[in-house]
C-alpha positions as a LaTeX table, in Angstrom:
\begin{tabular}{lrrr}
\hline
Residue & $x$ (\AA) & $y$ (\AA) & $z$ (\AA) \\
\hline
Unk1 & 0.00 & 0.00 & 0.00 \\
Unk2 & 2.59 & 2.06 & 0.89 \\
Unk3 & 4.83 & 1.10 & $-2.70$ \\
Unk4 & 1.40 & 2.54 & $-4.40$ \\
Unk5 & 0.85 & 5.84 & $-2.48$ \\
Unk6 & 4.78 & 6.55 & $-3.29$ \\
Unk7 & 4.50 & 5.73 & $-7.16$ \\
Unk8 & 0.53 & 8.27 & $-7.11$ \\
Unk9 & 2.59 & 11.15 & $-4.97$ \\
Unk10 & 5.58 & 10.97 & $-7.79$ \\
Unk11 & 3.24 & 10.58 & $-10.62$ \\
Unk12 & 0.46 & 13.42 & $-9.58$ \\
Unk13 & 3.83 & 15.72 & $-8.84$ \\
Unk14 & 4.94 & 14.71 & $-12.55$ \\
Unk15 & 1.74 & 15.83 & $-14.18$ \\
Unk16 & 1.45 & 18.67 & $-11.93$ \\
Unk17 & 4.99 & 19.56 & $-13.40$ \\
Unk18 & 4.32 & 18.91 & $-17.05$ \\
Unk19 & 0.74 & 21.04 & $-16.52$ \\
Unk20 & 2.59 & 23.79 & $-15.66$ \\
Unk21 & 5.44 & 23.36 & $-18.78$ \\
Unk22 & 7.54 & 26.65 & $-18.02$ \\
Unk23 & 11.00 & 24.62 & $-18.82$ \\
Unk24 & 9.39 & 23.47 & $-22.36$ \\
Unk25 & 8.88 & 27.01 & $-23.55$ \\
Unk26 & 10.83 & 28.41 & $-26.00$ \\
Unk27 & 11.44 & 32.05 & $-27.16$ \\
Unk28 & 9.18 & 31.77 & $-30.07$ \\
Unk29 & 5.87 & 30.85 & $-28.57$ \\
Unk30 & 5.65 & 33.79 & $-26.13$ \\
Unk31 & 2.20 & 35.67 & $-25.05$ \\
Unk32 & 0.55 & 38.56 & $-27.22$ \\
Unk33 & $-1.46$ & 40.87 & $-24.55$ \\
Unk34 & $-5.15$ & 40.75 & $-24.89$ \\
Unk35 & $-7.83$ & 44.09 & $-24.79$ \\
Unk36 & $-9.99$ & 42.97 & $-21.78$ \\
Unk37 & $-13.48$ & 43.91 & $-22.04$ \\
Unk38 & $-15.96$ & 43.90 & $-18.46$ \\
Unk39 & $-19.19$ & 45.53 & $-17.43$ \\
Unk40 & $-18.75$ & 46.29 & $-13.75$ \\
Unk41 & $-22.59$ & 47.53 & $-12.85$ \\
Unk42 & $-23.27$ & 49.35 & $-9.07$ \\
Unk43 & $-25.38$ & 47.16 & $-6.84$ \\
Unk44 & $-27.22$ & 48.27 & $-4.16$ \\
Unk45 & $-27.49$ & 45.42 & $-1.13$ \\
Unk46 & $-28.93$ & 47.30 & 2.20 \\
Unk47 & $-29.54$ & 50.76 & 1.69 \\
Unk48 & $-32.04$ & 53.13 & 3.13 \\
Unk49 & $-34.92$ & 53.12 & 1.04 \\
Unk50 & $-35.21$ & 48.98 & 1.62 \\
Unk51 & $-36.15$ & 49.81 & 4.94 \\
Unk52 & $-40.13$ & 49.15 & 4.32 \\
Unk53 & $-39.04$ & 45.78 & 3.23 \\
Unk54 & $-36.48$ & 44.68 & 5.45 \\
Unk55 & $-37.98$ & 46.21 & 8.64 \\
Unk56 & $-34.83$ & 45.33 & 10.59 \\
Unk57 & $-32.73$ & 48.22 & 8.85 \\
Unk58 & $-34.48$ & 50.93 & 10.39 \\
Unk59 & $-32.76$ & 49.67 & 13.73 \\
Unk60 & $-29.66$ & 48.79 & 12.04 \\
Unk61 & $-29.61$ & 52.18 & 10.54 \\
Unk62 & $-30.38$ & 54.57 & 13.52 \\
Unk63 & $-28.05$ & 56.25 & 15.92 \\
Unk64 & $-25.88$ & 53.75 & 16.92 \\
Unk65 & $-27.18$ & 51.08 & 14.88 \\
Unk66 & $-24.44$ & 48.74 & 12.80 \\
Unk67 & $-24.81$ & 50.75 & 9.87 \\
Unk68 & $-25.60$ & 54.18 & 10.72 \\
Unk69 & $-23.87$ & 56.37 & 8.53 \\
Unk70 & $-23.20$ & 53.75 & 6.41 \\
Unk71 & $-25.05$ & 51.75 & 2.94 \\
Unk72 & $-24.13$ & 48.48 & 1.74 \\
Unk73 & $-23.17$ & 48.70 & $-2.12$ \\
Unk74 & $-21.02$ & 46.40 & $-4.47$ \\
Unk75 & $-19.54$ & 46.47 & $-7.51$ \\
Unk76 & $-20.97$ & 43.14 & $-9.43$ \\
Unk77 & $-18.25$ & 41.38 & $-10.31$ \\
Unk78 & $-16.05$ & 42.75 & $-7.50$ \\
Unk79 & $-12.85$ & 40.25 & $-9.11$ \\
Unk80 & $-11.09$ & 40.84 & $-12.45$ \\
Unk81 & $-8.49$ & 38.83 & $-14.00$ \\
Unk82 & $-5.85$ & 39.91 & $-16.24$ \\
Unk83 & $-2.60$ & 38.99 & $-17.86$ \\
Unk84 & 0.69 & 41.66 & $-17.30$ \\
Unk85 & 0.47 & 43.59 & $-20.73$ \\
Unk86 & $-3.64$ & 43.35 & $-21.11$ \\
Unk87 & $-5.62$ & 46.62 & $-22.15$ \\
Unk88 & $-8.51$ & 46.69 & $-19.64$ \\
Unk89 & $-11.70$ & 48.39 & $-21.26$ \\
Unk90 & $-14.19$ & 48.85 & $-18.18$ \\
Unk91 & $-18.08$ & 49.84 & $-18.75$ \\
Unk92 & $-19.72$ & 50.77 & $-15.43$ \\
Unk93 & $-23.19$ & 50.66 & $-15.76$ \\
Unk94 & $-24.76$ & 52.92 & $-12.43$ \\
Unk95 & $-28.57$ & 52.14 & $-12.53$ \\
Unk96 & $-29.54$ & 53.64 & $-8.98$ \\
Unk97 & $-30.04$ & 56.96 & $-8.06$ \\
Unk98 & $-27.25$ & 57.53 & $-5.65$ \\
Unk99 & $-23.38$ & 58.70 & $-6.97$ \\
Unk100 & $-20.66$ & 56.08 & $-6.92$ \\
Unk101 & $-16.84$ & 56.78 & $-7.41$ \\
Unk102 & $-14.02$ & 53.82 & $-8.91$ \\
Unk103 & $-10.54$ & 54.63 & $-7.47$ \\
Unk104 & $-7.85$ & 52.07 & $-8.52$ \\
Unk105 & $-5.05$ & 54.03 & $-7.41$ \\
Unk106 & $-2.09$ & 51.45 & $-8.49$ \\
Unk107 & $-2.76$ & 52.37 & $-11.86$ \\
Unk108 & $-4.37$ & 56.05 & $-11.58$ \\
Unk109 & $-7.53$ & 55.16 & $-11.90$ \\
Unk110 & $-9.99$ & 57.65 & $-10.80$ \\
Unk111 & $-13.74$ & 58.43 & $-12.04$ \\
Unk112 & $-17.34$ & 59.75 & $-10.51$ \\
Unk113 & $-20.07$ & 57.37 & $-11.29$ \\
Unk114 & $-22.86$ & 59.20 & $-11.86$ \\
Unk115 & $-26.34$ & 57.94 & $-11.27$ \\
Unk116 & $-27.90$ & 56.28 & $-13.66$ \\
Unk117 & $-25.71$ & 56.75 & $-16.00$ \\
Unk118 & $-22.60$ & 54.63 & $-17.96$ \\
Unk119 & $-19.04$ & 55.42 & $-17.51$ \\
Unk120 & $-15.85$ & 53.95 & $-19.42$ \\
Unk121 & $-12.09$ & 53.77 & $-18.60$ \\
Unk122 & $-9.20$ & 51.87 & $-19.87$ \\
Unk123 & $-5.67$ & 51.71 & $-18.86$ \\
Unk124 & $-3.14$ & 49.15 & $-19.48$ \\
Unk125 & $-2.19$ & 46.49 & $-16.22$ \\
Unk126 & 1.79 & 47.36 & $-16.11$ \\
Unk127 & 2.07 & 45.54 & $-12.93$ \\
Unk128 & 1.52 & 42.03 & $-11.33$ \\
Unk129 & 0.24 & 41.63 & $-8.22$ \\
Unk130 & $-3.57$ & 42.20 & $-6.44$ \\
Unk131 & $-4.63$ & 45.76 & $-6.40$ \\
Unk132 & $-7.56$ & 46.98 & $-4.46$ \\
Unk133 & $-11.08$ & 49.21 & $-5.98$ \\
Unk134 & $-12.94$ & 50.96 & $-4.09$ \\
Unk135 & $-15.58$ & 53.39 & $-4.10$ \\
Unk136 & $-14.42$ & 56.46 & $-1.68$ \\
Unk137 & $-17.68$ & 57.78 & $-1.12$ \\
Unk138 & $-17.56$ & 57.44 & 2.86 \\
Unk139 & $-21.14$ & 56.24 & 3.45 \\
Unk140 & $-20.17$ & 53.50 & 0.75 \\
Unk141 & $-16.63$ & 52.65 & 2.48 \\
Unk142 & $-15.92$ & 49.91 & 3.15 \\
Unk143 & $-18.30$ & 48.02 & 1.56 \\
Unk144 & $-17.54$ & 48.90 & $-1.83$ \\
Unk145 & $-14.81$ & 47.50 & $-2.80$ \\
Unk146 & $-13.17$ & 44.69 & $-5.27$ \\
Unk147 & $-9.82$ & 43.34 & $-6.26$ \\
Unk148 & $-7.86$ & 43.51 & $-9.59$ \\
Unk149 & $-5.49$ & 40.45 & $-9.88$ \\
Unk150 & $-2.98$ & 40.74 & $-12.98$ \\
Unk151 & $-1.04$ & 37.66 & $-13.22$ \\
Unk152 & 2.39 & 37.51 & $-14.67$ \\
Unk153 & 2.12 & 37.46 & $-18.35$ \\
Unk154 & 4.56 & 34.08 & $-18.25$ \\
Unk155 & 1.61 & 32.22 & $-16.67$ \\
Unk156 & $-0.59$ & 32.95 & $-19.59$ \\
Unk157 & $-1.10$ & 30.21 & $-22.90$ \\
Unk158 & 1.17 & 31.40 & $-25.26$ \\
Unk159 & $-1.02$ & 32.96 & $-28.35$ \\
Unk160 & $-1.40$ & 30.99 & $-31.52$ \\
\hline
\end{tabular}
């Protein structure tokens, strides 16, 4: 039993190798960066006017309540993931009546969201790593918030 789990640990590390290939590249095959297209909309999840139908936010609202001062927003989706080199083309569609912001400040991102209306940025993702969104609006803080997670280009399928 023992011979067995030895020879599935050094086979499953083999394939888990060979899946990832970086030793079998060569200079030719290398990756072309992609133009990124996503619709990032405003959602609202516990704000003031759903008070008449979730009766518990009037206390959660009030003076020292768990949200006074405070609404619950979200960007939907709150993740996006790129490649190092990618063009990101964002559409932010704002349906609701209240102002949003979108600051990405790792790559000088900064733009009002008006309500109900559709905003557009791009901007190229220079850097690897996770960078944090947010809206700044401080009744919307910290709620309103999402991640950008550019992965190095070397991890991406080499283009055809």
């Amino acid at each position: 039993m023992k011979t067995w789990l030895s020879i599935l640990i050094v086979v499953s590390s083999i394939a888990f190798l060979l899946g990832r290939q970086p030793f079998l590249r060569t200079g030719a095959a290398s990756y072309t960066p992609q133009t990124r297209n996503f619709t990032i909309i405003t959602v609202p999840v516990l704000t003031k006017e759903l008070r008449p139908i979730y009766p518990f936010l009037s206390r959660d609202f009030a003076q020292g309540g768990v949200l006074q001062g405070k609404e619950v927003y979200r960007f939907q989706p709150e993740t996006l993931t790129v490649y190092q080199g990618d063009t990101i083309n964002i559409v932010f569609v704002n349906p609701e009546d209240d102002a949003h912001t979108f600051v990405l400040p790792a790559f000088h991102v900064a733009l009002a969201l008006p309500a109900q209306a559709t905003t557009t940025t791009h901007f190229v993702a220079s850097s690897t790593g996770i960078f944090l969104f947010i809206c700044d609006i401080s009744s919307h803080v910290p709620y309103m918030a999402g991640s950008l997670v550019v992965l190095p280009d070397n991890d991406a399928r080499p283009s055809p």
